[in-house]
N, C-alpha and C positions, 0 to 999 in steps of 0.2 A: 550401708552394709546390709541392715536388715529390710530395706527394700528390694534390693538386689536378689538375696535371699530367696523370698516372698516370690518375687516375676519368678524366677529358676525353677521355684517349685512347683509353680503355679503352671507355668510353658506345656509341661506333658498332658497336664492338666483339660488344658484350650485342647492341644490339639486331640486329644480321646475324644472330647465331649463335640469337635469339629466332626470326625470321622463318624462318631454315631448319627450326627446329625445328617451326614451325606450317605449313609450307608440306611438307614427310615426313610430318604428320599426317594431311593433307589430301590426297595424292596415293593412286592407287591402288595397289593393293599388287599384281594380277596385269600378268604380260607384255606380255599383249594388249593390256590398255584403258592400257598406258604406252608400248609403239610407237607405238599408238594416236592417242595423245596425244601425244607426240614429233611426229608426219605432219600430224596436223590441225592442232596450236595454233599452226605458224607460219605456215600457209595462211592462216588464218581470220584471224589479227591483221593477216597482209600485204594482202587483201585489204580488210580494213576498212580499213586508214587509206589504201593508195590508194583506197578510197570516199569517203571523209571529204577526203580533200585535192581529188580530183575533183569533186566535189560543190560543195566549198567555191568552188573556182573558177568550175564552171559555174555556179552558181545567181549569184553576182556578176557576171560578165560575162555571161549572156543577161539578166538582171533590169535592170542598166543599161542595157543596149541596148532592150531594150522598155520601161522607160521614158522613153529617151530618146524613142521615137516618140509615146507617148500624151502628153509633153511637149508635144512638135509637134503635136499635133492639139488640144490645150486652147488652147495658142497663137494655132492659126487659126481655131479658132473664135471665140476673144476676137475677134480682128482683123474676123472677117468681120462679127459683133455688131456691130461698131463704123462699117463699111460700111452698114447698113442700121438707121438710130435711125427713118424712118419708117412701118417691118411692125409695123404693133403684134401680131399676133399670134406673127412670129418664124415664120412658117411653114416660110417659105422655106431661114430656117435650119435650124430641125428636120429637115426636109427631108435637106437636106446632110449635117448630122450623122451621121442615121441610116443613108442610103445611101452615103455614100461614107466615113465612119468606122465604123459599126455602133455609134454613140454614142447614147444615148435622154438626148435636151438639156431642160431644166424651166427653164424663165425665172421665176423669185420675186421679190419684191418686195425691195425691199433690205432682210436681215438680218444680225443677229451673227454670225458662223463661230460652229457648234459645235466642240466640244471635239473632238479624232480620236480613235475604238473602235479601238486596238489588240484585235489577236489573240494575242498573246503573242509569244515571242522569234521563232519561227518566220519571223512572217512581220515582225520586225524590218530585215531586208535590203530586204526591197520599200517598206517607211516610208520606209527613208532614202532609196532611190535617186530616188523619186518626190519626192520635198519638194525632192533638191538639183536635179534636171531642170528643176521645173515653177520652181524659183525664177532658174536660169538664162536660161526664157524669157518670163515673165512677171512684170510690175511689181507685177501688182496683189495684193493678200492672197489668200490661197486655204487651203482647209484640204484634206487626204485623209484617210479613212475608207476602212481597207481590215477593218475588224469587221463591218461591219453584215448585209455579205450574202455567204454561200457562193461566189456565183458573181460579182459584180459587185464592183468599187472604184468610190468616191465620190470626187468633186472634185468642192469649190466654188470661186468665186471671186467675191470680192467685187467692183460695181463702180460707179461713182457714182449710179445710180439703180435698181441693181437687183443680183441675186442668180445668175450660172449656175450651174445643178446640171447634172452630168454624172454620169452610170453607165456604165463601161467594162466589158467584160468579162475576168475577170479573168484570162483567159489573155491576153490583151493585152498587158499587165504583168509576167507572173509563170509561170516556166516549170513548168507542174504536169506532165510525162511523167519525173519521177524514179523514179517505180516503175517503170520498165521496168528503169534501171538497177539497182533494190534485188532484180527478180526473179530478173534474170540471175546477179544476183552468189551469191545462193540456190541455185537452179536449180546453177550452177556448183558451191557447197560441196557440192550434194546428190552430185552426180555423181563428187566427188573423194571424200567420206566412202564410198561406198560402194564404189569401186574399192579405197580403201586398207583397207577390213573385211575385202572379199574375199581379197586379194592378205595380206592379217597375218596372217588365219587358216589360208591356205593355208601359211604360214611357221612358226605358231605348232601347228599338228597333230602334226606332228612330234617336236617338243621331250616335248608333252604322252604322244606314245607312248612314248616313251622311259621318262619318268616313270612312266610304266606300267609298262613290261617290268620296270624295276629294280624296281619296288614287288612285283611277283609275282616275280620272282627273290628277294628277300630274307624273302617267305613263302614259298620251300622248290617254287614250283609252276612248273611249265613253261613255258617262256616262247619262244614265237614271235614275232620279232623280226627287221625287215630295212630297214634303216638307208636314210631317203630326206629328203628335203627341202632347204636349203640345204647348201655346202661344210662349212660350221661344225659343222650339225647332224649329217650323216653321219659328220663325223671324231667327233664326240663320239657316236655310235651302235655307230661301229666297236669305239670304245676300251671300249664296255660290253661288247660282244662278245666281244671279247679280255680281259677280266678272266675274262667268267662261262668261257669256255672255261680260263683256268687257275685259277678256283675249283672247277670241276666236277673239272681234273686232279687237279687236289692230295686234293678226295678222295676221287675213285677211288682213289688211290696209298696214302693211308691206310688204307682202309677194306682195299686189297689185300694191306699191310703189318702191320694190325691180324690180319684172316684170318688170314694164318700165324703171327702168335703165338698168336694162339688156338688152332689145330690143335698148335701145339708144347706148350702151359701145360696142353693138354688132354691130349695122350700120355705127360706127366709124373704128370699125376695120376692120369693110369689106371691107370699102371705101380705106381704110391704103393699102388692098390686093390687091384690082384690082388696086392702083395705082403701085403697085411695082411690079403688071404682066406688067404693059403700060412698065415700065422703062427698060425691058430686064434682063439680065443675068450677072451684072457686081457685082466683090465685093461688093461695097456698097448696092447692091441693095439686095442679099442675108445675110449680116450680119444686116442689115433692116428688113429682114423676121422671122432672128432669134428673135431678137425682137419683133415684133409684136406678133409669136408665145408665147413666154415666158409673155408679155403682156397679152395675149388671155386665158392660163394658169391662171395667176395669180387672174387677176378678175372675171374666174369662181369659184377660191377657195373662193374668200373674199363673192362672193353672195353667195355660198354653207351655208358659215358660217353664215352669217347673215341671208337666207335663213332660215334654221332651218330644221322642219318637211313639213313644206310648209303646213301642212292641212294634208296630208295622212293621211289615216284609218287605224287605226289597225285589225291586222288577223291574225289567228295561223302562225307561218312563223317558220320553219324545221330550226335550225342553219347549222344542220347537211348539209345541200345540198351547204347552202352556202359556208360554207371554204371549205368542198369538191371541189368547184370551185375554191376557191384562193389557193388550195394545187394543183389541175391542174395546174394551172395559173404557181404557183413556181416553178415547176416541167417543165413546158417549157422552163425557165430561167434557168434550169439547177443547180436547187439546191436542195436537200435532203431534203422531205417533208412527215410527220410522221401524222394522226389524229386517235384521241383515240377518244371513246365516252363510258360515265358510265349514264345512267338512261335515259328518254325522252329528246330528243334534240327539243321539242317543245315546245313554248312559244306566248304568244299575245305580237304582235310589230306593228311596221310599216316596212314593209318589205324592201322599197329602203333606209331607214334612216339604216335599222340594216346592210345593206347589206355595205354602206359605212362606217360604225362605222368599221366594220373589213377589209374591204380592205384599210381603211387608215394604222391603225395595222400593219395588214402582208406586205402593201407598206413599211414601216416602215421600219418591217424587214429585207423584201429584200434586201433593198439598203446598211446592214450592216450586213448580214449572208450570212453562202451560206450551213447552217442546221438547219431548222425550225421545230418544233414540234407544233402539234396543237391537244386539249384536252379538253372536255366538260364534265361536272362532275353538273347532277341535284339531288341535295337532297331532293326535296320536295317543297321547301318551296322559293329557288332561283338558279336560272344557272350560273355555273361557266365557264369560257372559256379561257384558259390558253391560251398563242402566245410565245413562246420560239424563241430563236434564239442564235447563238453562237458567235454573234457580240461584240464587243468592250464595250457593256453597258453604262448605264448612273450613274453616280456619285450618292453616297445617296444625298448628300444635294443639286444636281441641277434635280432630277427625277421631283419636284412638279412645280420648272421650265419650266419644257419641255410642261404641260398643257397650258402654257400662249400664249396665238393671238401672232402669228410674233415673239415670240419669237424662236433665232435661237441657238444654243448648236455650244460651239467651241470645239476644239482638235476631238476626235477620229471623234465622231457622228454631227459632224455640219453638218449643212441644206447643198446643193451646193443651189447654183444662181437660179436655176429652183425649187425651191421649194420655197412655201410662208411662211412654219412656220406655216401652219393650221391645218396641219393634225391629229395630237393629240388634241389639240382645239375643232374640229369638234368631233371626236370620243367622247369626256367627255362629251361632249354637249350633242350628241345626247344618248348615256350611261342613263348622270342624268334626260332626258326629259322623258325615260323609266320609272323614279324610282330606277334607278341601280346609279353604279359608275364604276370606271378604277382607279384601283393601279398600281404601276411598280416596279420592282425588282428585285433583283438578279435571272438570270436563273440558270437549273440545267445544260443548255450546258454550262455556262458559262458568257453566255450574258444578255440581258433582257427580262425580263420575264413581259409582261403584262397581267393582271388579270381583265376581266370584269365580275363585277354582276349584273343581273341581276333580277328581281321577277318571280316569275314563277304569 
C-alpha cells in the first residue's frame, strides 16, 4: 500500500521533471534569441487568445444578428407568396425579392428538401444560427445549404404546391471582414518583434564586447575596452577592468621583483667566476666551473618560468619563420628535419614567449631523436603545430606528468643533470597565456608527438 502510495505521488513528479528536461532541450541556448523569447512569447500567446475570445464572440453575435435578418426576409417572402397564389409567373415577386432584398427567388415545383452541403466546422456557427432564426419564423420545412456556393447561401422551403429557392448573398448572413482583424493583429506582432530585436541587441552588444575583451585579455593581447550599455552591464565591465588593472599590477611587481633577484643571483655568480679565474687551472677548480655553469643554467630556467611574458606585446608573429629556424638549428646537429605548412602560419602572440614555447619542444626533441618532423595546420578558427620525433616517447599515464615544474621522467626520456625539468612547464605556460594548450602523444615516427593549439 505504501509503495503504491509512494509511485502515485511520485508519477506527476517524473513526468514535470521529464517535460523540463525536454523543454532545456528545446530552448535556445544564446542570450539574445531567450530575451528574445521571454518579449515575444507572452505577446503573441496574449494576443492570440484575446483574438480567439474576440473572434469567438464577434462572429456569434454579428452571424446571429444577420441571420436573424435573412430570417425576416425568407419569412416575407413566404407571406407575400402567399398574398398573391394568382401571378403564375411570380413576377411581381421576383421582382421584390430582388430589389428590395437583393434575393434571386426560383419558384419549383414541389420537391424533397435536399440533404444541407456543409462546408466544414468553420462555417458550422452560420448552420446553426440560420436553422434556429428561420425555424423561429417559419412553420413551414426548409432546408439551408451554405456548401454549395462561394459567394451565395441557399434556402429552401417547402410549401403545399410548390418549392421557394432562394440565393442570399453570403455576406448577408455571415461576417467575412475578419482578415482585417487577423492583419492588424500581424502587422502589430511585426512591429513589436522588430522594436524588441532592435532594442535586445542594442542591450545584448555590449555583454558580447565584454566577452571579447576578456577573451583577448586571457590570450595575453591588448585589450581596448570602455564599459557602455545597461547599469548591470557597465558595473560588470567595470569590474573586468578593475581585475585586468590588478593582474597587469601584480605582474609588473613580479616581473619588477623577479628583475632584482636576477641582477642579485647574477652578481653572485659572477663573483663565483672571477674567483675561480684567481684560482688557476686545477681539477677542483674546473669541476667548480662546471658547477657554477649548470648553476647559471638552472636559475635562468627557474626566472624564465616564473618570469612569464614579462609584459611583451603582442604582434602578428609568422610560426612559420620560427621553426624554420629550429629545423636549421636540428639540421646542424645533424638530424633529419621535415616542415609542412597547410593555411596561414600567421597569428597575434608575443613573439620571444612563442619563439621559446617551441624551442623548448623541439630542444625536447632533440635530445631524444635524431628524426623530427614539424607541421602547421590553420583552419580558421585556431593553429595547429605538430613536433614529431622518433625517440623513445613518453608513457600514456606519465605524458600529463611531464607538464609538472622540476618534474623529472625516469627510464628511456629522463631529464640528465643539466636540465631543470622546466622546459615543458614553460611551453604550457606560455601555450595557456596565449589561450591555446599542449597535448602529447603517440607520434607517427614512432615517438612523441606534441600538439600545440593555438587561437588564430
Amino acid at each position: 500500500m505504501t509503495v503504491a502510495l509512494t509511485e502515485l505521488i511520485s508519477a506527476p513528479r517524473n513526468l514535470w521533471r521529464a517535460f523540463k528536461i525536454w523543454l532545456h532541450d528545446r530552448m535556445p541556448r544564446g542570450l539574445y534569441a531567450r530575451a528574445l523569447l521571454i518579449v515575444i512569447l507572452p505577446i503573441v500567446l496574449l494576443q492570440s487568445a484575446i483574438a480567439y475570445v474576440f473572434m469567438e464572440r464577434h462572429w456569434e453575435v454579428v452571424t446571429y444578428r444577420l441571420s436573424a435578418g435573412v430570417a425576416r426576409e425568407v419569412a416575407a417572402i413566404v407571406e407575400t407568396y402567399k398574398d398573391f397564389p394568382d401571378d403564375p409567373d411570380h413576377e411581381k415577386l421576383r421582382r421584390i425579392a430582388a430589389t428590395a432584398m437583393s434575393v434571386e427567388l426560383t419558384v419549383l415545383p414541389r420537391e424533397t428538401l435536399p440533404e444541407p452541403k456543409k462546408r466544414g466546422s468553420l462555417f458550422s456557427l452560420l448552420d446553426t444560427a440560420l436553422n434556429k432564426e428561420l425555424a423561429r419564423r417559419i412553420a413551414q420545412p426548409f432546408s439551408v445549404n451554405t456548401g454549395q456556393s462561394r459567394n451565395f447561401v441557399e434556402i429552401r422551403v417547402a410549401l403545399n404546391d410548390s418549392t421557394l429557392r432562394m440565393l442570399f448573398n453570403r455576406s448577408h448572413a455571415y461576417a467575412s471582414n475578419s482578415y482585417i482583424f487577423f492583419m492588424w493583429m500581424a502587422i502589430a506582432s511585426i512591429i513589436i518583434l522588430a522594436v524588441a530585436t532592435s532594442f535586445l541587441r542594442n542591450q545584448i552588444r555590449p555583454i558580447l564586447r565584454l566577452a571579447e575583451a576578456a577573451e583577448e585579455f586571457g590570450k595575453g593581447r591588448d585589450v581596448k575596452f570602455t564599459p557602455k550599455g545597461a547599469r548591470e552591464v557597465r558595473r560588470a565591465g567595470a569590474a573586468f577592468l578593475e581585475m585586468k588593472r590588478r593582474v597587469e599590477r601584480a605582474i609588473e611587481q613580479r616581473t619588477t621583483m623577479l628583475n632584482g633577484v636576477s641582477h642579485d643571483l647574477r652578481t653572485i655568480i659572477t663573483r663565483f667566476k672571477l674567483s675561480l679565474a684567481l684560482m688557476g687551472e686545477g681539477n677542483e677548480a674546473v669541476e667548480m666551473r662546471k658547477d657554477v655553469d649548470e648553476m647559471e643554467r638552472i636559475v635562468e630556467a627557474y626566472l624564465a618560468f616564473a618570469r612569464g611574458d614579462g609584459g611583451e606585446t603582442s604582434t602578428p608573429t609568422d610560426i612559420a619563420v620560427i621553426l624554420d629556424e629550429l629545423k636549421a638549428d636540428s639540421e646542424r646537429h645533424g638530424l633529419t628535419t621535415t616542415l609542412t605548412i597547410d593555411g596561414d602560419p600567421t597569428l597575434v602572440a608575443r613573439p620571444a614567449s612563442i619563439k621559446r614555447l617551441f624551442a623548448n619542444l623541439v630542444g625536447n626533441a632533440q635530445r631524444y631523436g635524431q628524426k623530427l618532423e614539424f607541421s602547421i595546420q590553420n583552419d580558421g578558427r585556431s593553429m595547429f603545430v605538430h613536433i614529431d620525433d622518433d625517440g623513445p616517447g613518453i608513457p600514456l599515464e606519465k605524458r600529463e606528468d611531464a607538464f609538472r615544474p622540476f618534474y623529472r621522467l625516469d627510464e628511456s626520456r629522463n631529464q640528465d643533470t643539466a636540465n631543470s625539468g622546466l622546459g615543458l612547464a614553460i611551453a604550457r605556460d606560455i601555450a595557456r597565456s596565449h589561450g591555446g594548450d599542449i597535448e602529447l602523444d603517440r607520434s607517427p615516427l614512432g615517438g612523441l608527438r606534441a600538439t600545440v593549439k593555438l587561437p588564430i
